[in-house]
N, C-alpha and C positions, 0 to 999 in steps of 0.2 A: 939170602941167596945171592951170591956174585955171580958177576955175570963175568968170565974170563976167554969165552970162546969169539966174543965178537965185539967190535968195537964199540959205542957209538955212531950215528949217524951226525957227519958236520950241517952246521947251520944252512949252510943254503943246500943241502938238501931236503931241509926242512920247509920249504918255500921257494921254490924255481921260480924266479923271474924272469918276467920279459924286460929285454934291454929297448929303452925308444931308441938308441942309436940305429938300431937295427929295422926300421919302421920305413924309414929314410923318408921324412917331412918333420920337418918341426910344427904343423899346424893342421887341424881339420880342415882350415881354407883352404889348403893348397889340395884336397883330394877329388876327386871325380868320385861322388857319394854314389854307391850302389844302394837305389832305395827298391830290394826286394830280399825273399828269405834267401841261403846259402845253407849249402852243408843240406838240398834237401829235395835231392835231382829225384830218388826212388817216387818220395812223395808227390812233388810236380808231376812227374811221367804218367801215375795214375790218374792223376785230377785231368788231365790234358787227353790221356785216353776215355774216361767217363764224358765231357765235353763235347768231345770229338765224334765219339761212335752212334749212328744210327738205331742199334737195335735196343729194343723194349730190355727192360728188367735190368740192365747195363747201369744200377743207381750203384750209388758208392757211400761208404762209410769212414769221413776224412779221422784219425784215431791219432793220440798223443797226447804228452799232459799240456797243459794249459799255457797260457804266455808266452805260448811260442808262435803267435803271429798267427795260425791254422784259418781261422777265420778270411782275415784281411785278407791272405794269399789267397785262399783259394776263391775270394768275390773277386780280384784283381784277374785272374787267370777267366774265369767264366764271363767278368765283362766282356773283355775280349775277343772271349769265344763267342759268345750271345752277338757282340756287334758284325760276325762272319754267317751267323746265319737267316734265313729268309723272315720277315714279318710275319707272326702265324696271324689268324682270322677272326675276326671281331665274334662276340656270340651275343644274344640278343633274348630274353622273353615276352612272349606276344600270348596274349588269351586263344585260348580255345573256345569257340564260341558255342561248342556241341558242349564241351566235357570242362566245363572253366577248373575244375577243378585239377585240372592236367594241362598245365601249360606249356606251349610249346615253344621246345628252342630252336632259333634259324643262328642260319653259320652264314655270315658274310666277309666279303672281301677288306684288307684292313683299311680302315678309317672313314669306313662306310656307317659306321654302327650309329654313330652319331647323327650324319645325314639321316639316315632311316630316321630315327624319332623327333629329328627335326621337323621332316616330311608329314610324319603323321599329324605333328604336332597342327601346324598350318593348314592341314586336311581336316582337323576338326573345328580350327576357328574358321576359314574361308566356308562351312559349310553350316556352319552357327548365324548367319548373316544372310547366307545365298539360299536356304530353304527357308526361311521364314519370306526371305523377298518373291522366291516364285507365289507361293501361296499368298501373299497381299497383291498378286500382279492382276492385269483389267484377264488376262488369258485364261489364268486359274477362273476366276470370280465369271466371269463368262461359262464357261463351261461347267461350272457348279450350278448357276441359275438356270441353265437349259436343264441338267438332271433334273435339278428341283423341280422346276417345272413342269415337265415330263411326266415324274411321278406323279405330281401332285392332279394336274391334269387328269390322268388314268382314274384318279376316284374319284375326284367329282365326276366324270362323266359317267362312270358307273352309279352313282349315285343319282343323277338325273334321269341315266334313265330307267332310273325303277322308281323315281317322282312320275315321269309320263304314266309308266306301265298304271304306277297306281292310282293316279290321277284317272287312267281311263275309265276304270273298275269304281271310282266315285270313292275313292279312300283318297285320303292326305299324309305324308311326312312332314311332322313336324319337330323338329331339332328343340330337346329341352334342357335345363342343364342335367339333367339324368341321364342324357341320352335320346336316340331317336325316338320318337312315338307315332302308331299310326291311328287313323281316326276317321270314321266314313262322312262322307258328304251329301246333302241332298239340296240339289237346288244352289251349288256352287259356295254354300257354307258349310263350315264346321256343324253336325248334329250334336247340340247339348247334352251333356248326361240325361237331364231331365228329359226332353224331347226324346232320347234312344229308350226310355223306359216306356213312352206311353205307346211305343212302337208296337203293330202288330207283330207273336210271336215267331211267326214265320216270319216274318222280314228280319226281326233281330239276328235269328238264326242263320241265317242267308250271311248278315253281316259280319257274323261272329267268325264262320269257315275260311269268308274271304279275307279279312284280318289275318288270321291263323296262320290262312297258306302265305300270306306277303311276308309276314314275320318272318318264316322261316328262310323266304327269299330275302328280306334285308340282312340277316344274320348272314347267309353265305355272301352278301355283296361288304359286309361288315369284316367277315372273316379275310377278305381280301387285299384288306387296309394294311396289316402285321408284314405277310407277306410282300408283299409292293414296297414300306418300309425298309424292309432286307435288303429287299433287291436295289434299293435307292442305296442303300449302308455299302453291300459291293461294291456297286459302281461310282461311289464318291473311294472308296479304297482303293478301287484300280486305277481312277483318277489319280489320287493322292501318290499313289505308285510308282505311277508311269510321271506325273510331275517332280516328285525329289528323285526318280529313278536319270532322270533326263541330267540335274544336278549333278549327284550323288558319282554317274559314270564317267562325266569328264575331268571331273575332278581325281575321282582315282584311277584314273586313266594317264596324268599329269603324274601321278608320285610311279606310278607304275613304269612310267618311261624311264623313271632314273634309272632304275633296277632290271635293264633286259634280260641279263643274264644269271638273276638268284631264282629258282625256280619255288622255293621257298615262299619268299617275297610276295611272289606273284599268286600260289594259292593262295594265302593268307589273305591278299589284296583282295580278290575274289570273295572272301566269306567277308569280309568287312564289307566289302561293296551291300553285299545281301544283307546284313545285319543293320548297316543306315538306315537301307530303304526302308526294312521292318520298323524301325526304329525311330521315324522321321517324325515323330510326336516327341520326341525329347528335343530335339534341334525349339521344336514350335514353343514348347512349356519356358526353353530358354527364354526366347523371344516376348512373350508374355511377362518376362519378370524385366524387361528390359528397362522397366521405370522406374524400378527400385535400383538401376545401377548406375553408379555419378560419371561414369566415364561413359565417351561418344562411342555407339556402336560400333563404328570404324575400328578404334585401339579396343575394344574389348574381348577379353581369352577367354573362348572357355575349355579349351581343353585343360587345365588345373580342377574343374569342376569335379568332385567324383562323379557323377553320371556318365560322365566320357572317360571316366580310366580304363573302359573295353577297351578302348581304340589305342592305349597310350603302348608305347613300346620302353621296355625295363631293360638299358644294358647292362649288361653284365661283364661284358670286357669289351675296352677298346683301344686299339694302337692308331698310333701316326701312320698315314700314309705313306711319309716320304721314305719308305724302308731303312729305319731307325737298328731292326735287327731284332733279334730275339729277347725276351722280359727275362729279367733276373731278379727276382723275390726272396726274403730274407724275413721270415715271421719269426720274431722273438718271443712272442705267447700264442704259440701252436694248439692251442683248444680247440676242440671238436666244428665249433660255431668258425672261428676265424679261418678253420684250415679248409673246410670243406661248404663252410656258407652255411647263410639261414633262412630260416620262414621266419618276418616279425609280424607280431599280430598287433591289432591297435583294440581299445575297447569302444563297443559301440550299447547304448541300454544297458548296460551289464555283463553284456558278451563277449568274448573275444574274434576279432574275424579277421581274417587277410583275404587278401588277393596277389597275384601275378609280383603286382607293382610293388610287394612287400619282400619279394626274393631278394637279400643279399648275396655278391659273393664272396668266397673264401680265398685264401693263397694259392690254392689250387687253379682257380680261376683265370687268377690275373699271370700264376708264372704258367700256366697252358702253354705249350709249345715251344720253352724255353726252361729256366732253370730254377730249383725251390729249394733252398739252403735254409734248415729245421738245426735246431740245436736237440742232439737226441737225448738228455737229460731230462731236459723242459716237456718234449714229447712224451714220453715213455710217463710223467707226472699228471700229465694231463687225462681225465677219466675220458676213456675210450678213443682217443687219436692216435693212438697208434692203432687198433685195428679199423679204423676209418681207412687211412693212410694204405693200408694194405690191402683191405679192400678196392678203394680206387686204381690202384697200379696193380693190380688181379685183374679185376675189369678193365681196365683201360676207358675209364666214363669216372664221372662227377656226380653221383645221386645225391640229391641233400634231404638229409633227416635230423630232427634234431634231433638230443641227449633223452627229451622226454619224451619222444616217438618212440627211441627205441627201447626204453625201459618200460614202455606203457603207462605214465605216469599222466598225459596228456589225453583228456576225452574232448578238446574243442574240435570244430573243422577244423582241418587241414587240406595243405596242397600236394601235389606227386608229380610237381617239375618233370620232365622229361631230362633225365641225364646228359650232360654235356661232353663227348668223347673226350679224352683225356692222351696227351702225350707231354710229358713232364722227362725231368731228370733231375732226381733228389738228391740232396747231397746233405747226410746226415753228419755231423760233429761232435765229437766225444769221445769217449777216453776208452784204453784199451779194458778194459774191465765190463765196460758194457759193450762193447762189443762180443769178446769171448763169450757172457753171458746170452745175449743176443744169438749168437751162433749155434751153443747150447740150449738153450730150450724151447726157440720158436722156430720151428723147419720152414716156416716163409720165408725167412732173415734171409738164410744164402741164396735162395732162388730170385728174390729180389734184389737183394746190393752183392751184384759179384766182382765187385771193385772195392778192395780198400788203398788207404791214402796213407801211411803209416809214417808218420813223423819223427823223424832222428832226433833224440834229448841234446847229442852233442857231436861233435867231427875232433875229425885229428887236429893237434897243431903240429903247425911247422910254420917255416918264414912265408909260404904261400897263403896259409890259411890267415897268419895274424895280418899280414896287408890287404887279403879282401875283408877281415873283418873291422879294420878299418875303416873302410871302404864304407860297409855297411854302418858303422856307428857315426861319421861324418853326415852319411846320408840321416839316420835316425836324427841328427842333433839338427838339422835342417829342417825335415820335416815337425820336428817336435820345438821347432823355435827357440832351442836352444842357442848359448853362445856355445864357438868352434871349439874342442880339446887341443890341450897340447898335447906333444908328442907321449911326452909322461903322461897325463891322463889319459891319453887313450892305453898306455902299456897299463895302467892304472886296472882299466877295464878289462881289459886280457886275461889280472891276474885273478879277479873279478866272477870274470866268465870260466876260469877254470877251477877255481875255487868252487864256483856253482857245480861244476860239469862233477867233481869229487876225483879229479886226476887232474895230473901237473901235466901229462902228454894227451890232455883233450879240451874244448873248449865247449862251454855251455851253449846251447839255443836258444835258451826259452828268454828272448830278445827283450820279449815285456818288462820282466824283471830289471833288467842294465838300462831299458828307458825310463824305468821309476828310479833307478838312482844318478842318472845324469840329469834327469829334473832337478832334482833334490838338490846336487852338488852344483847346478845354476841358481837358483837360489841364494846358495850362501855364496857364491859370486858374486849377485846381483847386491849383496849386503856389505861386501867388501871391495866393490866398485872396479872389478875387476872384468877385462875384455875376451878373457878366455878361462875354458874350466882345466885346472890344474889338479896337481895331487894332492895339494892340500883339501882344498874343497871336496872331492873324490873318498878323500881320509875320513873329513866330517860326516861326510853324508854314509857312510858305510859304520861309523861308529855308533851315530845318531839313530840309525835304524837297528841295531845291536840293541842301543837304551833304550827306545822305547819297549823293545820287546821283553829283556830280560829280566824283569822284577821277582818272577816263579827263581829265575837260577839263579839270584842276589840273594834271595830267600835262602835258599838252599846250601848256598857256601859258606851264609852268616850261620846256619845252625852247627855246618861243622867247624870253623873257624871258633864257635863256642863251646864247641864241647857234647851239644847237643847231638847230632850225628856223630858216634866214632868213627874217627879216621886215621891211622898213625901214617907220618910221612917221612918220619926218620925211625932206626933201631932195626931191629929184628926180632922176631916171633915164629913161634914156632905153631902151623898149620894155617896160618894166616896169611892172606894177599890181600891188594888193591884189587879187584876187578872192575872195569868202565863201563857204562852203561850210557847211552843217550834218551833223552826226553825231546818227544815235538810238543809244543805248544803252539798252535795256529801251523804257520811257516817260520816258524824259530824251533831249531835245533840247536840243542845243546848238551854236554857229556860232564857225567859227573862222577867220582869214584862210587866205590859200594865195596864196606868188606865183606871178604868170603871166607868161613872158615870151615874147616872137618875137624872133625873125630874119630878115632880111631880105637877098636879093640879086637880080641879074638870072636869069630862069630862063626858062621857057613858061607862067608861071599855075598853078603846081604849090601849094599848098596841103597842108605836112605837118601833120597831129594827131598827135602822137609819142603822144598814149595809148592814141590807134585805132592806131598799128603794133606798138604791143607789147601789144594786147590788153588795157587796163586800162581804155577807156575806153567807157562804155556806149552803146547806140542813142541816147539822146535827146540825150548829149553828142557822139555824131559828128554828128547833124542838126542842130544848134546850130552847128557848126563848117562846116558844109555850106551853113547859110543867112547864115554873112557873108560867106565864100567867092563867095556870089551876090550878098549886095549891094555888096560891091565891083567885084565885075568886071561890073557893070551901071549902077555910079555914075563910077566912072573910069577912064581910057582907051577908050574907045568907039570910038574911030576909028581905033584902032591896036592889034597884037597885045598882049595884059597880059604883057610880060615880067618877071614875079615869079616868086620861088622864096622863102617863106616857110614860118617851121617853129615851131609853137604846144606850149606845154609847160606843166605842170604840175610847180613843181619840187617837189622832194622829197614827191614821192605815192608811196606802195609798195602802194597797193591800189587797187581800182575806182575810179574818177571816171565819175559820171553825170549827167542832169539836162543842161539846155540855160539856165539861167540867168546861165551867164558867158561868155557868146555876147558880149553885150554889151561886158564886160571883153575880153575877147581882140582885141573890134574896137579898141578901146581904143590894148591895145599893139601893135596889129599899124601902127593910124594914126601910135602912136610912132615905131617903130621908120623906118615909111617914108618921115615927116620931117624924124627926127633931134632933133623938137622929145619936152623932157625932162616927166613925168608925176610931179605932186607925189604924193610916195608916203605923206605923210598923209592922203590919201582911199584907201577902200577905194569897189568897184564891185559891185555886182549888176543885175541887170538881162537878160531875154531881148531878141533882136532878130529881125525879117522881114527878107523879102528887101527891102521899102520903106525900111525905114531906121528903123522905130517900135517906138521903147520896150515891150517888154512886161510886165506883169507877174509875179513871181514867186513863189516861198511859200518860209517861214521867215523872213521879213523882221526881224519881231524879235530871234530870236537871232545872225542876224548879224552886226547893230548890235551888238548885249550882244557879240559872241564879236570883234568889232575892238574897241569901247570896252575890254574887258578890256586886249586887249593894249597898246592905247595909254595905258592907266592905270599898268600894270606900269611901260611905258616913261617915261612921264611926260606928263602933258597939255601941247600947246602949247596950244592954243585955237583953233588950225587945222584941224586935225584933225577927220574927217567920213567919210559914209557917201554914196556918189551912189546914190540908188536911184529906179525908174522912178515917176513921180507918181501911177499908179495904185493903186502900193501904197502910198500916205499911209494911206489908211482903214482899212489895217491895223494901224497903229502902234499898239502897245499896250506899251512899255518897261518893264520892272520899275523898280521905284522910283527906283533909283539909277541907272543910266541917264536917267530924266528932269530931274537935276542940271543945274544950268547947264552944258552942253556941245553947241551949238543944232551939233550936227557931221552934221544927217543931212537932205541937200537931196534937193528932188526932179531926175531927171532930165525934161529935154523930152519932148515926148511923140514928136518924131522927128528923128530927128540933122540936127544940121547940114549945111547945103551942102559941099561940096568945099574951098571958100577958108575959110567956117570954120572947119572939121576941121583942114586944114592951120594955123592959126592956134592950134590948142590943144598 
């Protein structure tokens, strides 16, 4: 097929370059580096609006592909903002001395949090010392010995006098180790057993009653022993009470001062007060153990002790005082436990147990009041953090349960923390695919992040845009510790970033990638002892990253080059084309021909895709196949049934074929085949078609040129040799270097096919 209706495209078409004349510096030293993103004001505007606004639910969803900085920019922008707004308030767990198993959270002032369990801390060693000292004092031990005595008193003298009473009646008390016994007298002795037997029976009798009835008077003066006991047990506890109570309230009297204004603080202080006092045999059992510990009373802690972890205060977040400004938190493994805090248990006997002082918290915690930047990939992987996540900012509180709370997997105790209020502003990262998906199938999605951040792939060029990006790559080669570019190596990068962008009039963003290859191309500076990076270095480092990747398409060109893969790149045939196809592999793209051929006979307008009967061929390539199918049998025979029976094939494919961009091609060999006229098979084809007959535009334009040029290189250049691609995609051309060699082989096609008698004529 000659191509006679249109020229070829000339060489620097094929590759628009930037001139450094046109830069106006010869050096990256000489610029004033702009070190932030460009080309990406929509995206800023929203991050700055999410930042900025008060109201709840107002989180955002920063969305773009990757390497384009989204990250960095948007922690640079929040620091920022973070350092303009107020310190939010320390939070704190303290026991519940009714319900321990429900501990309670106090909200303090910032940079208090610390002090507090400072406070407590010293409240419990200053009281480890000072109650065992009132109890060893002469005040205590005075006052103990007057009870004592007291009591003790009371039953001896009860006891005496019912020694008189019975002493009067001629009976005796006498204390045996059994117990009391009594025993009658005659004549101011003990009567013998013997002597009571040879007693007259009425006298005995006499004896016997009066016994009887004293007995039962010693047993009520006996019974009164227990009781009087008690009451001595009271009154050394009300003692003991009122003596560490004396302690116990100036002391928390002292931490309570600090804190006049937490209201919090001050009931809690109250029930601890109460709980010492109760409790003032632990302070003493310390004290008892004091001689098994090597260190002097004075320096000795106990609040580390567990017995005083009642008393201990667990922070859970704390800020500087000196209004430092709002927390900016960045959790890069967003799990359930990290994001929202945990209960840890320790083992004790074989048990699992916590307490208070085993609360950790979560991201949530510590960015409370400021900002929480989640990567929503990571999220979204993690079992159940994202409905954590949704939960907390539903409520507006912090509940912490773990994984195995909530699955019920978990029979030990556990705790039920008292919720922490929650005011955050999330800013989720990730790519437009989970978002849309996001939007689509969870209806919390939009009533929670009603802000997105949508990041631009690329901007215009023109002479403004390549001197701020400039601007920014001087800046990038500074911060990345590179040496300076020259003029040429930054136009280097220009052609670089447009090559990325897949247009000669747009310039890429995704910034990461141009700072992985200005590393690289300092490097081989640093190897060639050179003070600034050039185009040559620039050359290497973009070729070098070519070689490592392309082994799959060395492979691939050595089979056609042998024979292996048919591929004809000179002659003509008839119902046969080139069609181009691209391969990714990782982040390597690359384009390689693929023949296409038809067949043709008398049929009913049957139209075979042999890669839609065997399954290999995707939706958009059976609707490509669909829409020439329509513009033939809408452009010719009109008046008569379309007796064709044609069959489209992909030779030698053994995997997927997709994509509608060799619709065009196919029309191609299908116009061969049905009239016999022969298709120079030194053009390869790409190009979409409608059902009108117009060219459409395609993507990978450039590597398919590079992936035929290869193979016609391999083969040998004739100089005929070429690319038919639709004219739309001119604007795209951006060839690697050597592809833009004198081989002017890459024309545009029309923007809509030819009539009927011309078609037949090719």
């Amino acid at each position: 097929m000659a191509i006679t209706d249109h020229a070829g495209l000339p060489p620097e078409a094929l590759r628009p370059t930037c001139d450094p004349a046109t830069l106006g510096f010869a050096s990256t030293r000489e610029l004033d580096g702009v070190d932030q993103l460009i080309g990406q004001d929509r995206a800023m505007d929203a991050i700055r609006l999410a930042a900025g606004v008060r109201h709840a639910d107002f989180n955002l969803f920063v969305q773009g592909s990757s390497g384009m900085g989204r990250r960095r920019a948007v922690m640079e922008l929040l620091r920022e903002q973070a350092g303009q707004r107020p310190t939010p308030c320390d939070w704190v767990y303290v026991n519940n001395f009714e319900a321990p198993h429900k501990p309670r959270a106090l909200k303090l002032a910032p940079g208090r949090a610390l002090e507090f369990k400072s406070a407590m801390e010293e409240l419990v060693d200053d009281l480890a010392i000072e109650i065992p000292a009132m109890f060893d004092s002469e005040d205590y031990q005075a006052q103990r010995r007057a009870l004592e005595q007291e009591y003790g008193q009371r039953q001896e003298t009860a006891m005496a006098e019912f020694a008189e009473r019975a002493k009067s009646e001629n009976v005796a008390v006498m204390r045996t180790p059994m117990g009391y016994m009594l025993a009658p007298i005659r004549n101011g002795e003990v009567v013998k057993p013997e002597v009571y037997e040879k007693l007259p029976q009425a006298e005995r009798e006499e004896i016997d009653a009066k016994i009887a009835r004293l007995q039962e008077e010693l047993a009520k003066v006996l019974q009164q022993a227990p009781k009087i006991e008690r009451e001595l047990r009271r009154r050394l506890e009300d003692l003991h009470r009122g003596m560490a109570e004396r302690v116990v309230r100036d002391q928390v009297q002292e931490v309570a001062a600090l804190f006049p204004d937490h209201e919090g603080i001050q009931a809690y202080l109250d029930e601890a007060r109460q709980d010492m006092i109760a409790n003032a045999a632990l302070f003493l059992e310390l004290a008892a153990q004091a001689g098994q510990n090597p260190f002097p009373e004075a320096v000795r802690k106990a609040h580390p002790l567990p017995v005083f972890q009642r008393y201990a205060v667990n922070v859970m977040v704390s800020h500087q005082a000196d209004g430092t400004g709002a927390p900016l938190e960045a959790e890069d493994l967003p799990t359930l436990d990290r994001l929202t805090g945990r209960i840890e248990h320790v083992s004790e006997m074989g048990a699992l147990v916590t307490n208070f002082t085993l609360i950790k918290p979560g991201a949530l915690h510590r960015a409370n009041g400021g900002y929480l930047v989640l990567d929503a990939r990571r999220l979204l992987s993690e079992p159940m953090a994202w409905p954590a996540l949704k939960q907390c900012l539903q409520s507006g509180s912090i509940p912490i349960t773990s994984m195995a709370e909530r699955l019920s997997l978990m029979s030990t105790v556990s705790l039920q923390p008292d919720p922490i209020p929650l005011d955050v502003r999330v800013v989720l990262i990730g790519d437009r695919m989970l978002y849309a998906l996001l939007s689509m199938l969870d209806p919390d999605f939009p009533d929670l992040f009603k802000l997105q951040a949508d990041f631009e792939d690329d901007m215009e060029q023109d002479d403004e845009s390549r001197r701020l990006y400039a601007r920014m790559i001087a800046a990038r080669a500074k911060r990345d510790g590179t040496r300076p570019l020259t003029a040429a190596g930054v136009a280097r990068v220009l052609d670089e970033a447009a090559r990325a962008a897949g247009s000669n009039r747009k310039l890429s963003l995704r910034i990461d990638m141009l700072s992985d290859l200005m590393r690289e191309a300092d490097f081989y500076a640093a190897q060639a002892s050179r003070d600034e990076i050039g185009v040559e270095e620039l050359d290497r480092a973009v070729a070098e990253r070519e070689r490592r990747a392309s082994r799959v398409r060395d492979r691939l060109q050595e089979a056609v080059e042998r024979g292996t893969i048919l591929i004809d790149t000179d002659g003509a045939k008839v119902g046969q084309v080139n069609g181009l196809a691209v391969s990714m592999l990782g982040g390597f793209a690359f384009g390689h021909p693929s023949r296409i051929t038809a067949r043709v006979r008398m049929g009913s307008g049957e139209f075979i895709d042999i890669e839609r009967e065997v399954e290999l061929g995707g939706p958009l390539h059976s609707k490509g196949v669909l829409i020439l199918a329509g513009y033939l049998t809408s452009t010719y025979a009109l008046d008569v049934p379309f007796s064709l029976r044609a069959s489209l094939v992909f030779e030698q494919t053994y995997s997927g074929v997709d994509g509608d961009s060799a619709s065009s091609t196919e029309l191609y060999a299908l116009l061969s085949a049905l009239s016999g006229l022969p298709i120079d098979q030194g053009l390869a084809v790409t190009g979409s078609v409608n059902q009108e007959g117009e060219v459409q535009a395609i993507g990978g334009v450039n590597e398919k040129i590079e992936g035929f040029f290869e193979t016609c290189r391999r083969r040998g250049l004739t100089g005929r040799q070429g690319v038919l691609i639709p004219q739309s995609n001119v604007q795209h051309l951006m060839l690697k270097p050597r592809s833009s060699r004198p081989w002017s082989g890459a024309s545009s096609a029309s923007s809509r096919f030819p009539p009927s008698t011309r078609a037949s004529r090719c």
